[in-house]
N, C-alpha and C positions, 0 to 999 in steps of 0.2 A: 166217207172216211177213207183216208188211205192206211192200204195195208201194208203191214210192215215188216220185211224179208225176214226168214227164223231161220237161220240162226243171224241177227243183227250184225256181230261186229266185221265180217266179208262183206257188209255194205258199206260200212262208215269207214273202215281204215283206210281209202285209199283217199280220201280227201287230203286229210292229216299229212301220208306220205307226199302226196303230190306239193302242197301249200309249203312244206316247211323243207322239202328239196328246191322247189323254187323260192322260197323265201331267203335261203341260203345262196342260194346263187346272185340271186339279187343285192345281198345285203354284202358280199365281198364285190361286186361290183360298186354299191356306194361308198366304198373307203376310197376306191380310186376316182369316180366320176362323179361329182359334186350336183349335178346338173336333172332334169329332167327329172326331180321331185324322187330319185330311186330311194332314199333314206325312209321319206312317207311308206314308199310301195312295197320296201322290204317290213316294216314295221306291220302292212297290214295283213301280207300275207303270210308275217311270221305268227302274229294275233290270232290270225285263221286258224294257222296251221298248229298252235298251242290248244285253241279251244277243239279242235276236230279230235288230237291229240285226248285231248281229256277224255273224251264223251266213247276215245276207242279203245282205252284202257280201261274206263268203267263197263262196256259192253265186251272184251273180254275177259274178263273177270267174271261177268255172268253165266260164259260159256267157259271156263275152264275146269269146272267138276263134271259136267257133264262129257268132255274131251277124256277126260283122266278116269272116269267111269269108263268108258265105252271102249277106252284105246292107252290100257296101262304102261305099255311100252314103251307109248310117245311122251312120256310125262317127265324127262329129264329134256327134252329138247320146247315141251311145253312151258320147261321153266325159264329157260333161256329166252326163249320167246318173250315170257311174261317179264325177265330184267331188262332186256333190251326194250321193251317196249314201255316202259314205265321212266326208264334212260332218257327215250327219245322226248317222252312228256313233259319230263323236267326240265331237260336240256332247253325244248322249245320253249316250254313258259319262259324261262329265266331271256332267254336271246330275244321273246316279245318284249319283255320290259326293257330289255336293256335296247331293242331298238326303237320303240317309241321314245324314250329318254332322246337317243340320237337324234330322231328324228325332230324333237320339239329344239334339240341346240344346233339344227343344222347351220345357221349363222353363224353360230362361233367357231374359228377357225383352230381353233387348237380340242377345245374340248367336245366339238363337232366330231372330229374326226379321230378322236382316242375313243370316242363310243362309239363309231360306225366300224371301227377295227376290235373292240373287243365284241360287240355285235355279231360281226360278220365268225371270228373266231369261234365264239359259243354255236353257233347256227351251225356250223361246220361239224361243230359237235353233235347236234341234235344229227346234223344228218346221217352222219354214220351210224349212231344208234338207232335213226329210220332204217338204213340198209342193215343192219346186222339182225333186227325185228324182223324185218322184211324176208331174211333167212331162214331164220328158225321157223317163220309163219307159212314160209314156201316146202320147207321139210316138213312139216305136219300136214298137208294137204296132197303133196305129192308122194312122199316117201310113207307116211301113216292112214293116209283117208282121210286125216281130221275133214267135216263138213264136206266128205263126198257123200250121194245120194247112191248106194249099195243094196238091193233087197228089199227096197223102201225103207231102209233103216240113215239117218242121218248121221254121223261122225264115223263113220265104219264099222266092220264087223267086228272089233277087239283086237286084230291081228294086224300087222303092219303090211300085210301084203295087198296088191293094185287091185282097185275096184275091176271087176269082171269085164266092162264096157269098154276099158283100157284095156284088158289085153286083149280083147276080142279087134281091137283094131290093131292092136301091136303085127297081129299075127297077117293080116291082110296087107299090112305096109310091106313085109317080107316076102309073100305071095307074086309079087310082082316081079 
């Protein structure tokens, strides 16, 4: 059986980011280039990047009592985290459907290409709500501990200040 990383949602989120910043990227290149099936390729890796999107909002979600238990100070930047990142799910689902749609009229020339542009628009959407997630996720982990390994304790010690291991190297980078 395979085992499965605790705390989960630091393993899954970065699919999701990756699939639906390429999926975006892809999907504003098929309004302008009709060619080399990119309508298909953005559709699949927006699909991907919609379901990855799901499954890392459901597994944060499982972890954020335990974040809010452990690290009460991070809990207004935990929420954000948690808008942005519910943003990003929406956004992608909707820009999946609306690019498979695209992608099944790539034939047609007018109504092809008013869904591969409102497509590409939404996904544009989702992306930034990836990178604004991706913010708040980077300040809970950097700035708070959320999910660093402290004491043998996982989410940190309650306080917002740097795991010990950090500054034990901060201090040796200076040394020099």
């Amino acid at each position: 059986m395979i085992p499965f990383p605790e705390p989960l949602h630091p393993a899954v989120v970065h699919f999701p980011v990756a699939l639906l910043l390429l999926g975006a990227s892809v999907a504003v290149l098929a309004v302008f280039i009709r060619c080399w099936h990119l309508p298909l390729f953005a559709a699949i890796l927006l699909s991907l990047g919609a379901v990855g999107a799901v499954v890392a909002v459901a597994t944060g979600e499982e972890e954020e009592e335990k974040v809010e238990h452990a690290i009460p100070a991070a809990e207004p930047v935990l929420e954000e985290h948690a808008h942005w990142g519910e943003g990003a799910r929406n956004a992608g689902i909707i820009a999946a459907l609306l690019a498979v749609v695209a992608a099944v009229l790539v034939k047609k020339p007018v109504g092809g290409r008013v869904l591969s542009a409102l497509t590409a628009c939404v996904a544009l959407v989702a992306a930034y709500y990836v990178a604004q997630a991706g913010r708040f996720g980077g300040d809970l982990v950097y700035r708070h501990g959320a999910g660093v390994m402290s004491g043998g304790q996982t989410m940190g010690s309650g306080d917002s200040s740097p795991a010990p291991a950090r500054e034990a190297g901060r201090e040796e980078e200076h040394e020099d």
